[in-house]
N, C-alpha and C positions, 0 to 999 in steps of 0.2 A: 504494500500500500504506500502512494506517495502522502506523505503527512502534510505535506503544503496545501494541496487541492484535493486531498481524500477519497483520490480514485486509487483503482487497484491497477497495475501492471503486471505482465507475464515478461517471463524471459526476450521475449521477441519483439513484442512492441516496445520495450523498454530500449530494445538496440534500434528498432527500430527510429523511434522518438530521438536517440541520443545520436546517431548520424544524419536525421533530416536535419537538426540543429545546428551539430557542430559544422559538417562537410557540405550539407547541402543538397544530398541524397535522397532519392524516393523510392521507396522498397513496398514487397509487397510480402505479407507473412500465408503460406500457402500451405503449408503441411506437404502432404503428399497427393494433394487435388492435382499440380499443375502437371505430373507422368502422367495421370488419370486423365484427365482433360487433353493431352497429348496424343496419348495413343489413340480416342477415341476419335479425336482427328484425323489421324493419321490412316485409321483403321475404319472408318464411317461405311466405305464403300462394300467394306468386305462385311461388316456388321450387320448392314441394312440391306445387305444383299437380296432382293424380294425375287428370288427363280426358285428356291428353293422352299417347298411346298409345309406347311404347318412348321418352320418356327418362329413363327410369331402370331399367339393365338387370343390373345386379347391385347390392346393398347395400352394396357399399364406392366407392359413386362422390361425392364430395362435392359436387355438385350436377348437375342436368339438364343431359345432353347439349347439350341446345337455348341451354344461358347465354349464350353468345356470337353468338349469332345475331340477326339482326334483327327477326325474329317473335319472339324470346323475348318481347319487348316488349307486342307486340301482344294 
């Protein structure tokens, strides 16, 4: 907790906070969203590939049935 202003800080905005200050930096604290977010870029085409018959069998499924499989690949 910063006692001056009484908010709470994590490890990362804190670095955050103390580089946009000193240096003048803008950063972004991501975790592990932005390989997430990447791959699924990168990978949309093969993801959402719609030739291939029932894997996707309702609209709230976040990705094909088949992801995990070893034909997904193929």
């Amino acid at each position: 907790m910063d006692n001056n202003k009484g908010q709470f800080f994590n490890v990362e905005n804190l670095a955050l906070t103390y580089y946009g200050k000193k240096q003048g930096w803008n950063g972004l604290h991501v975790e592990n969203l932005l390989m997430k977010h990447y791959f699924g870029v990168l990978m949309w085409d093969e993801i959402f590939y719609d030739k291939v018959p029932f894997v996707f069998q309702t609209p709230y499924q976040f990705g094909p049935l088949d992801m995990n499989e070893p034909e997904f690949y193929i």
